[in-house]
C-alpha positions as CSV (number, residue, x, y, z in Angstrom):
1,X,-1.1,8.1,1.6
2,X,-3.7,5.5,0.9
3,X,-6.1,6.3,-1.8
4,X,-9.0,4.2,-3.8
5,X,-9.9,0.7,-2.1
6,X,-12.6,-1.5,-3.9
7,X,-13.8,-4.5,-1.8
8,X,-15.7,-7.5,-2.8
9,X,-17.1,-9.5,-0.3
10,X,-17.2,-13.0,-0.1
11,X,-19.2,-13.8,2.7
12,X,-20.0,-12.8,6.2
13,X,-16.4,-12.9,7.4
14,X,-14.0,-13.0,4.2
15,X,-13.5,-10.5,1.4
16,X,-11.3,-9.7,-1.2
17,X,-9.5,-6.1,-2.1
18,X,-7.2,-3.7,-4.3
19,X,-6.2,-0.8,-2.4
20,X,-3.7,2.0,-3.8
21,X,-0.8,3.6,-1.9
22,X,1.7,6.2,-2.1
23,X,4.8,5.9,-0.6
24,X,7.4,9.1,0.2
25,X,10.6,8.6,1.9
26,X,13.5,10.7,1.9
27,X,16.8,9.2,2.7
28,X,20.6,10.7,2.6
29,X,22.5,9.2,0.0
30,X,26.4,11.0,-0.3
31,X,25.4,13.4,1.8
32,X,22.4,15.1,-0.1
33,X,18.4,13.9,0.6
34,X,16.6,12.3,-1.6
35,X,13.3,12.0,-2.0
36,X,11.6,8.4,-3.2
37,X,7.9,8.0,-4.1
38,X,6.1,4.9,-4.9
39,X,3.1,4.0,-6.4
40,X,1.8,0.7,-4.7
41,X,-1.2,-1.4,-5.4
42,X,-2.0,-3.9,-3.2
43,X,-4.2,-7.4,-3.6
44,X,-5.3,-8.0,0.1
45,X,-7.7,-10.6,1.3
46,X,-9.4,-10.0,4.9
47,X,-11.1,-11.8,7.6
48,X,-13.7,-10.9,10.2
49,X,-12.6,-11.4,13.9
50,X,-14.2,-10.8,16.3
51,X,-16.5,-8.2,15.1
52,X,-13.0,-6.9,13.4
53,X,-11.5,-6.6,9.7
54,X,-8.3,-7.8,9.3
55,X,-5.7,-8.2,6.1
56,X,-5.3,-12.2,6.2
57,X,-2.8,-12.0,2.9
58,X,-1.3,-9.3,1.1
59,X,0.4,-9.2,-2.2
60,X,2.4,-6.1,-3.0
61,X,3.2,-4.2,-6.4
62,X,5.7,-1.0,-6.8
63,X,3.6,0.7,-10.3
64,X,6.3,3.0,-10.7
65,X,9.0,4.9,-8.4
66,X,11.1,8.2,-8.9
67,X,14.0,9.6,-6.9
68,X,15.1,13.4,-6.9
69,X,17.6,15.3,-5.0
70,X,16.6,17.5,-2.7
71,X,18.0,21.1,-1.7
């Protein structure tokens, strides 16, 4: 789930960005599911091509994670 995204433009065809994320994935571990969350923030710099936005760079940051057993 992607949430708030602030972007700053630079000019005509770069910018600069922080966009917020989170991740859920549920895996089997010892035979149970378990469900990971994680709270990402990302640092992104785009380019215009071509009429289009693109992510040129991205740096990426886990803010926090949990685990829990499921069922």
């Amino acid at each position: 789930m992607n949430g708030q995204q602030n972007v700053d433009f630079v000019d005509e065809t770069h910018a600069t960005g922080t966009c917020y994320a989170l991740a859920t994935l549920v895996t089997e571990q010892e035979g149970k599911d378990v469900l990971t969350t994680h709270a990402v923030r990302y640092y992104d710099k785009y380019v215009k091509i071509d009429g289009r936005w693109w992510i040129a760079e991205r740096e990426q940051y886990f803010e926090w994670s949990t685990n829990q057993t499921l069922g």
